[in-house]
C-alpha positions as CSV (number, residue, x, y, z in Angstrom):
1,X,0.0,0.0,0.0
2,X,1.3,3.1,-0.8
3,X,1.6,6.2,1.5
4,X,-1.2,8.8,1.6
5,X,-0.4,11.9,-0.5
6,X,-2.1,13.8,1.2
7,X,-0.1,13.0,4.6
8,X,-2.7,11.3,6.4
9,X,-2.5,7.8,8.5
10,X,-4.5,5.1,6.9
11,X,-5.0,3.6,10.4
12,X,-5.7,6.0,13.1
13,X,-5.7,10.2,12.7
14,X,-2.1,11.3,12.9
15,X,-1.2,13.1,10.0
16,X,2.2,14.9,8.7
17,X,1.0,18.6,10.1
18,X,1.9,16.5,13.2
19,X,5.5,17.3,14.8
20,X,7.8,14.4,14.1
21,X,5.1,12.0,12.0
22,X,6.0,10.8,9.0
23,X,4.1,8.5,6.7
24,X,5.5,4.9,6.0
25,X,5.3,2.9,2.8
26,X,2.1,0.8,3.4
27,X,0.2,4.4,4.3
28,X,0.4,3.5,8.3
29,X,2.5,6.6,9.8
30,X,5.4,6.7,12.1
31,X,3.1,6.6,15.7
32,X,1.5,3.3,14.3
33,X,4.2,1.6,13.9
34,X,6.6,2.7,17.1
35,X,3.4,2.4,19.5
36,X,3.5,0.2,22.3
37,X,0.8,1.5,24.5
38,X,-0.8,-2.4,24.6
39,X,2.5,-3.5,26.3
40,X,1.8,-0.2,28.4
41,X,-1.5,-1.0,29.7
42,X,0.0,-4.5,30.3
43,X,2.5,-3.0,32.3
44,X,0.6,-0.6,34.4
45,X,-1.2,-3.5,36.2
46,X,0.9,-4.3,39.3
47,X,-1.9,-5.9,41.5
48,X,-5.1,-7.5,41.6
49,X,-8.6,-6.8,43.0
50,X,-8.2,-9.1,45.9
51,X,-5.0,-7.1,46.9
52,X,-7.4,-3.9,46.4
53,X,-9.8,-5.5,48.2
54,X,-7.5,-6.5,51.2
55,X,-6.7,-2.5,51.4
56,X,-9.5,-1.2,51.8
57,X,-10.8,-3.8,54.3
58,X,-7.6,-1.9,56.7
59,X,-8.9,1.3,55.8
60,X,-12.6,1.0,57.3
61,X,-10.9,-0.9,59.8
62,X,-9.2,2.4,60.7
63,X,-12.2,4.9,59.7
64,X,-12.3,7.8,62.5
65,X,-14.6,9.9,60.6
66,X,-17.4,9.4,58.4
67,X,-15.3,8.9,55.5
68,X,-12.8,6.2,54.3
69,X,-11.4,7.7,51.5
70,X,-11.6,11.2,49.3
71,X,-12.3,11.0,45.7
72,X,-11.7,13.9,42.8
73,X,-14.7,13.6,41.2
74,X,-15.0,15.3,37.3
75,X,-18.1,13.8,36.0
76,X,-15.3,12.0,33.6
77,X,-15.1,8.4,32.7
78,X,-12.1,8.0,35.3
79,X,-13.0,9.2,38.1
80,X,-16.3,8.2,38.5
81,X,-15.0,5.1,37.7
82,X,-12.5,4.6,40.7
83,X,-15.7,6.3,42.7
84,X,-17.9,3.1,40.9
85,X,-15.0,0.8,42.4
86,X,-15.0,2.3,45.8
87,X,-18.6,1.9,46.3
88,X,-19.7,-1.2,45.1
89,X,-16.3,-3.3,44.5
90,X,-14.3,-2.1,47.8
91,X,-17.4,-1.1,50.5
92,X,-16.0,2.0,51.0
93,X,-17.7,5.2,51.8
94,X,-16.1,7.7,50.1
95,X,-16.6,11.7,49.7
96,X,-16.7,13.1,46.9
97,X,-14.7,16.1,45.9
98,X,-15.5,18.3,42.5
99,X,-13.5,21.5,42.1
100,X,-15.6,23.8,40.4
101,X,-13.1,26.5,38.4
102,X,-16.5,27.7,36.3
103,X,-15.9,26.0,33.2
104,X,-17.2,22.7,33.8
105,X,-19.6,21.0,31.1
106,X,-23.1,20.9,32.3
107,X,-22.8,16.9,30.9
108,X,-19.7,16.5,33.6
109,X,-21.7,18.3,35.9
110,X,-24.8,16.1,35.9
111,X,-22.4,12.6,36.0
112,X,-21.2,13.5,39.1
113,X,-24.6,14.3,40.8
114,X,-26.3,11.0,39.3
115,X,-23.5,9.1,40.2
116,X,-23.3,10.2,43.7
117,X,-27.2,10.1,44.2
118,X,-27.7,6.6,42.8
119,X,-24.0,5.3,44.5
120,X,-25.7,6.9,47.9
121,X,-22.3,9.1,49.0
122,X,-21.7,13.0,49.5
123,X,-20.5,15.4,47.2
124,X,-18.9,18.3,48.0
125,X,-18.1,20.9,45.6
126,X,-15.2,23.4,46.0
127,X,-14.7,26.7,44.3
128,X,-12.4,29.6,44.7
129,X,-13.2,32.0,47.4
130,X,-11.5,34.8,45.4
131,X,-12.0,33.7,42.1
132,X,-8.6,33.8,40.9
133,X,-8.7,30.4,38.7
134,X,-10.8,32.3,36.3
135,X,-8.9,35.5,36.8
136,X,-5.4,33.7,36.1
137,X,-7.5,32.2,32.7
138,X,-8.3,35.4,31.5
139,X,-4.9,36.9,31.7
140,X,-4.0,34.4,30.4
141,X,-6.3,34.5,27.3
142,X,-5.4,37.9,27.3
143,X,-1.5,37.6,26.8
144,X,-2.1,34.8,24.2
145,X,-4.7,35.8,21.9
146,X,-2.2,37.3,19.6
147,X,-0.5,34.4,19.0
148,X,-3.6,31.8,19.1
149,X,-1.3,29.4,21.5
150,X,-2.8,28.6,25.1
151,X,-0.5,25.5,26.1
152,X,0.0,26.8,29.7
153,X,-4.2,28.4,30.3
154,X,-4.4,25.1,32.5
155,X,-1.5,24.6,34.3
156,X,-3.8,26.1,37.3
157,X,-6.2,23.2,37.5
158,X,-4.0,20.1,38.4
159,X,-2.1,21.6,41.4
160,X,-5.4,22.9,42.7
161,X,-7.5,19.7,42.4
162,X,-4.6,18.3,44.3
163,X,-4.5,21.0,47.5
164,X,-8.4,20.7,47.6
165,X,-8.2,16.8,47.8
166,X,-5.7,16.8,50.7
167,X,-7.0,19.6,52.3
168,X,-10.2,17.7,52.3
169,X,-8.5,14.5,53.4
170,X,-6.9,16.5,56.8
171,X,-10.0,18.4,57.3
172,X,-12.3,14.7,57.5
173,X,-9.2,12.6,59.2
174,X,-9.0,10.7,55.9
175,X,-5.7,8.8,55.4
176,X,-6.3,7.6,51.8
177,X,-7.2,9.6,48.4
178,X,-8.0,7.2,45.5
179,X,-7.6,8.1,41.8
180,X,-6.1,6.8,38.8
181,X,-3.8,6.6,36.1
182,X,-5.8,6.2,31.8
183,X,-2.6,5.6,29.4
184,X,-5.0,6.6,26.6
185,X,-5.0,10.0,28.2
186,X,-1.7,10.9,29.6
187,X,0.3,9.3,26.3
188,X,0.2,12.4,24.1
189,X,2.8,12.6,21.6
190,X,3.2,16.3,20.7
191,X,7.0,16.9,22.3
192,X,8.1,20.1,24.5
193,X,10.5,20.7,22.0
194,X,7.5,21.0,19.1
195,X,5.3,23.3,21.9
196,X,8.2,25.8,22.3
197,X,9.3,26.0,19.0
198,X,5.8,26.5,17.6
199,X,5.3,29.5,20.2
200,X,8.4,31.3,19.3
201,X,7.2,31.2,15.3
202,X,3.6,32.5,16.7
203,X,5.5,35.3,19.0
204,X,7.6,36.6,16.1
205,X,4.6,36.2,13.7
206,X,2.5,39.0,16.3
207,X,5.3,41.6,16.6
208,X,7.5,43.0,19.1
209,X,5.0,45.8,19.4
210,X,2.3,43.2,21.3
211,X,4.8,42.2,23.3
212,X,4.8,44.6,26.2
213,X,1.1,44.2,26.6
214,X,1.8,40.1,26.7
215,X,4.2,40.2,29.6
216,X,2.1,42.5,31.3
217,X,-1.2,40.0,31.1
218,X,1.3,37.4,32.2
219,X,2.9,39.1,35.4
220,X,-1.2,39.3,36.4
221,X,-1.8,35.9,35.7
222,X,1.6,34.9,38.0
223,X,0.0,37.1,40.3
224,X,-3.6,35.2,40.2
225,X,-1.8,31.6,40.2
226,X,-0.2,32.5,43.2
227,X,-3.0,33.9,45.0
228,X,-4.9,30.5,44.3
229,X,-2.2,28.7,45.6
230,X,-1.9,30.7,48.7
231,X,-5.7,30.0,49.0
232,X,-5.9,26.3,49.0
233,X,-2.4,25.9,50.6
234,X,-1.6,22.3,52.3
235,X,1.1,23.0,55.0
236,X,3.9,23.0,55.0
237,X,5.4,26.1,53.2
238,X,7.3,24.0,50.7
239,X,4.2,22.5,49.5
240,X,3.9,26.5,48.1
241,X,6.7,25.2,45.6
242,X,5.3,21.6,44.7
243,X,3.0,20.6,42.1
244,X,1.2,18.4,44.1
245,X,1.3,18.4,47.9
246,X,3.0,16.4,50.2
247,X,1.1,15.3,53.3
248,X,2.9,12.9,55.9
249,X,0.1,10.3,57.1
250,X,-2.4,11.0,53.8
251,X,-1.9,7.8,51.1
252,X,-2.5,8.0,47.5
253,X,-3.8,5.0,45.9
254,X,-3.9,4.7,41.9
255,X,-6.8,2.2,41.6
256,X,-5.8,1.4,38.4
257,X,-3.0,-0.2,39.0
258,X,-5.2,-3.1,40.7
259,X,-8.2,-3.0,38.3
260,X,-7.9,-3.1,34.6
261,X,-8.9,0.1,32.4
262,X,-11.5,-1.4,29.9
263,X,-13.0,1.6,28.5
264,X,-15.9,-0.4,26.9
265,X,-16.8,-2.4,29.9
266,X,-16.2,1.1,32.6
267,X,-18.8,2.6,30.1
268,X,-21.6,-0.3,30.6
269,X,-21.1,-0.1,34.5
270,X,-21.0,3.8,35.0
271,X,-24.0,3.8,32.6
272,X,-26.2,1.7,34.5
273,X,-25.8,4.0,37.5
274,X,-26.7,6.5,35.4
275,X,-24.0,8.3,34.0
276,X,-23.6,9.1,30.3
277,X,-21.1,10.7,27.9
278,X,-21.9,13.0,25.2
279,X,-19.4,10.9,22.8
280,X,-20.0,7.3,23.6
281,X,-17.4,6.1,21.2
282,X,-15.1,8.4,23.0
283,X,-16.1,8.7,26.3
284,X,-12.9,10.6,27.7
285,X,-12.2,14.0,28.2
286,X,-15.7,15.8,27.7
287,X,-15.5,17.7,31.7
288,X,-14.1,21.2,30.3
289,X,-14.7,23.2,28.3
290,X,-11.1,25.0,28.1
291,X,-10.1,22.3,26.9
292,X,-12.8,21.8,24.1
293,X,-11.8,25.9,23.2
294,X,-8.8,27.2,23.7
295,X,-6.4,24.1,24.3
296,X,-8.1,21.9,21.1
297,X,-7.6,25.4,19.0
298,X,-4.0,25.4,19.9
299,X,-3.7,21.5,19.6
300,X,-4.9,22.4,15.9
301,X,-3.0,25.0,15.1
302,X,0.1,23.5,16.2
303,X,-0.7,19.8,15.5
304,X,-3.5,19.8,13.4
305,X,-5.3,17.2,15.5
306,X,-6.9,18.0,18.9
307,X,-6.4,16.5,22.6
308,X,-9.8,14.1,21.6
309,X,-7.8,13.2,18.6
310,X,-4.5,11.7,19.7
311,X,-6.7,10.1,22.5
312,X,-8.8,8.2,19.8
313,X,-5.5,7.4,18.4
314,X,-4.7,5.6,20.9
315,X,-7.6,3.9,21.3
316,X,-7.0,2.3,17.9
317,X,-3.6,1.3,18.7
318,X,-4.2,-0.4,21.7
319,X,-7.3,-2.2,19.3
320,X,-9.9,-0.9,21.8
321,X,-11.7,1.3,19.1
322,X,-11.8,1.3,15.1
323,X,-10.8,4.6,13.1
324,X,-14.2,4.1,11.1
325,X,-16.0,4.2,15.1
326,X,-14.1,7.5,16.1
327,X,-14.1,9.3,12.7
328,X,-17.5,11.3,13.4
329,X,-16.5,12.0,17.0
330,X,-13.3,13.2,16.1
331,X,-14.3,15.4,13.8
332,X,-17.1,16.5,16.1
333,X,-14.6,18.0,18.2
334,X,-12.7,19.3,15.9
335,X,-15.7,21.4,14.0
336,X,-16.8,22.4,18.3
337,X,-13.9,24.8,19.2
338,X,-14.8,28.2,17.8
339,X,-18.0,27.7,19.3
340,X,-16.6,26.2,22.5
341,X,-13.8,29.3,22.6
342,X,-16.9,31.4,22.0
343,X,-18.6,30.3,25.5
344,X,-14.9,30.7,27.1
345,X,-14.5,33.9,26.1
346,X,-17.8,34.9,26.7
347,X,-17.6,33.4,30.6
348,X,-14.3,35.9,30.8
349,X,-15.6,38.9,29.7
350,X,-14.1,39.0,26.5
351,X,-16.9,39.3,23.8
């Protein structure tokens, strides 16, 4: 088979606009045929449920609270998927922890209510007191408009979820906080090297003149990511410095790693407690709608393909999905993100 001219993968959605992919003789591209993300998921599995199941039997042997363990809960396939384990797999009783930054899909939104309501645990949900999530975003926005590149809107949201799930743990007397680890969604392809060089063409491509105004948008939005932290801070001080906090006596436990990740068969379970995704082919990454704007428009622009995209792609190499299955909802999120950046901007006050 010969090789696509017009630089697409006959296999999954990589194409040659991609950094580093290259198309090989029988059409398959470069990703295709260096993936090993089956051997991967094979790997990730250290454990078994019993050995899950002996865990959690010490932890509600050691309850002091009402609570045995705190889960981050999105809405999203994977965490209500370790909160589905929790409940009806482990006999915990877990709270539930959703940090609300404003941009949450009302689809996310709902999951995490019907899930909790039908699984019969608490939800709390946890916002900013001060705002300054959405304050750093729309600096942010701000500073990178002119060059149409938003790789670092979101690098609030990780640390944060973090602070507000230990500071939840030490407020309840919770030792453990459950979570998990999807290849499919951490394995993206698109290097640092590629990012950096892409926003250097972009910054030359606006003009020195824009500049000024850039750094000053950033200084602000330095200024808001600090105030967050300072907000949800987990002693000690040097947790200030960390990405994620470190919190002597609080364990984290990647469920994951005892329970295999079979999207198809997480899907029917979470489904029949009443959860749904929007994209049932693709039922990852749907919770934010940052991502579905701003980050998918730069994953375009840089990559040509967005987060969604290399996501389905590997779906297809680890055999779990077909291209033909993923086509329409790839290109679904593809045609969503100027009206998804629309409703971002809008929520900031840009439009």
């Amino acid at each position: 088979m010969d090789a696509d001219r017009s630089g697409r993968c006959s296999a999954c959605f990589f194409t040659t606009d991609f950094p580093g992919v290259t198309l090989e003789a029988d059409g398959r591209c470069s990703v295709c045929h260096g993936s090993r993300i089956r051997e991967e998921l094979a790997a990730h599995l250290t454990s078994g449920l019993a050995e899950l199941q002996r865990q959690a039997a010490t932890w509600r042997a050691q309850r002091k609270g009402r609570y045995d363990c705190v889960i981050g809960g999105s809405g999203g396939l994977d965490s209500s998927h370790v909160l589905w384990i929790a409940k009806r797999l482990l006999g915990l009783n877990p709270l539930v922890v959703k940090y609300d930054h404003g941009f949450n899909h009302e689809a996310a939104d709902r999951n995490v209510r019907a899930l909790c309501a039908s699984l019969g645990v608490d939800l709390e949900v946890v916002r900013s007191r001060g705002g300054h999530d959405r304050r750093y975003v729309r600096r942010m926005a701000l500073a990178f408009r002119p060059t149409g590149l938003y790789w670092a809107v979101c690098v609030f949201c990780g640390p944060a979820i973090e602070a507000v799930l230990y500071r939840t743990a030490l407020r309840e007397g919770v030792p453990v906080i459950l979570g998990s680890h999807n290849v499919f969604e951490h394995r993206l392809h698109l290097s640092r090297g590629a990012k950096v060089a892409g926003l250097k063409r972009a910054l030359r491509q606006a003009g020195p003149a824009r500049w000024p105004a850039m750094g000053w948008h950033l200084g602000l939005a330095a200024w808001h990511l600090l105030r967050l932290r300072l907000e949800l801070h987990v002693p000690p001080l040097a947790n200030l410095f960390r990405r994620a906090p470190r919190v002597p006596g609080i364990e984290r436990v990647t469920v994951s790693r005892y329970v295999a990740w079979d999207v198809p068969e997480m899907v029917k379970r979470l489904e029949a407690e009443g959860w749904r995704a929007p994209h049932p082919a693709l039922p990852m990454r749907f919770d934010c709608l940052i991502e579905d704007g701003l980050i998918n428009g730069t994953w375009l622009k840089a990559a040509g393909l967005t987060v969604q995209g290399v996501i389905a792609c590997n779906l297809v190499h680890a055999d779990v999905r077909t291209r033909d299955e993923l086509a329409a909802t790839v290109a679904g999120y593809a045609a969503g993100v100027p009206a998804a950046t629309h409703e971002v901007e809008e929520r900031l006050g840009l439009r």
